[in-house]
N, C-alpha and C positions, 0 to 999 in steps of 0.2 A: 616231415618225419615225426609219426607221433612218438613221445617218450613211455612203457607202459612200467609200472612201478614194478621193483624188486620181486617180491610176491605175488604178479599176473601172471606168471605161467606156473604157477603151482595149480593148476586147474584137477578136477580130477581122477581123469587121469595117472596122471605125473604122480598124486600125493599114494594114490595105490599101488603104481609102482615102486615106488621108494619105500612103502611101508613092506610090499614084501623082498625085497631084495633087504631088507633089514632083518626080518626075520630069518630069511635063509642062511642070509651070514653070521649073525647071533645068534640063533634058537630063540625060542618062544620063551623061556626061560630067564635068558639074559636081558629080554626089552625094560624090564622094570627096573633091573640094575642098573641097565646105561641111560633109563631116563629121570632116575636120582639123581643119577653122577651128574648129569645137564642139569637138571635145575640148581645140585647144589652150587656148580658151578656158576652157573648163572645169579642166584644170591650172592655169592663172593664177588662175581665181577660187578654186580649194582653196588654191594657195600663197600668195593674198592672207588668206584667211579664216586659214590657220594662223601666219599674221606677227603679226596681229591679236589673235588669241587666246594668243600664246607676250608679248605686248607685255601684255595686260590682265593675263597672270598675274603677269610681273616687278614691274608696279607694286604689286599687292595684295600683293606679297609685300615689295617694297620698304614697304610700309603697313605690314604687320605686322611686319615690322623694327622701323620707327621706335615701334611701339607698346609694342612687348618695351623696347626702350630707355627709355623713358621713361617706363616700370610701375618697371624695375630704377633707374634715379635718381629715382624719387618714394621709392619704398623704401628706397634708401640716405642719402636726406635726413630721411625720418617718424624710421630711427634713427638718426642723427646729434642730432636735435632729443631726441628717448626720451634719449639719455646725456648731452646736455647738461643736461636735466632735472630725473634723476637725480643727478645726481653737483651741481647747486646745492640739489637736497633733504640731500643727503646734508652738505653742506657749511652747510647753514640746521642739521639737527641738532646737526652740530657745536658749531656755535656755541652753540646752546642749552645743549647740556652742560657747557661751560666755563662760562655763565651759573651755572648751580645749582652 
């Protein structure tokens, strides 16, 4: 079963018939009005979709912010805890060797 895209049967045909079943029902008059109204429409719906999409980015990216942040203080705590460690091994040696 072939799939044929959305806009294959607008052949034309179709695109003639639709043009005048528009004019019959609007008047010749009204085509330029209702094909403002679309496009202005259309500019709002793109300027809505790109608000949307400029807003989902900020926050993932506000995500990834907060992510890098608290990768960088898990890691500057892991060594804080590493030289506190450290340095009471070092100081457990110590004392050992004063022992002997």
């Amino acid at each position: 079963m072939t799939l044929l895209p959305p806009l294959a049967v607008f052949d034309g045909p179709v695109v003639w018939a639709i043009v005048i079943v528009a004019v019959l029902l609007f008047g010749g008059s009204k085509i330029p009005e209702l094909a403002r109204g679309l496009g202005k429409a259309k500019r709002e719906f793109k300027k809505a979709s790109e608000e949307v999409e400029t807003e989902v980015r900020s926050a993932v990216e506000e995500d990834e912010r907060k992510k890098a942040r608290l990768k960088q203080i898990e890691e500057e705590e892991r060594a804080r805890v590493r030289a506190k460690i450290e340095e009471e091994e070092r100081a457990k040696r110590a004392a050992e060797g004063k022992q002997n």
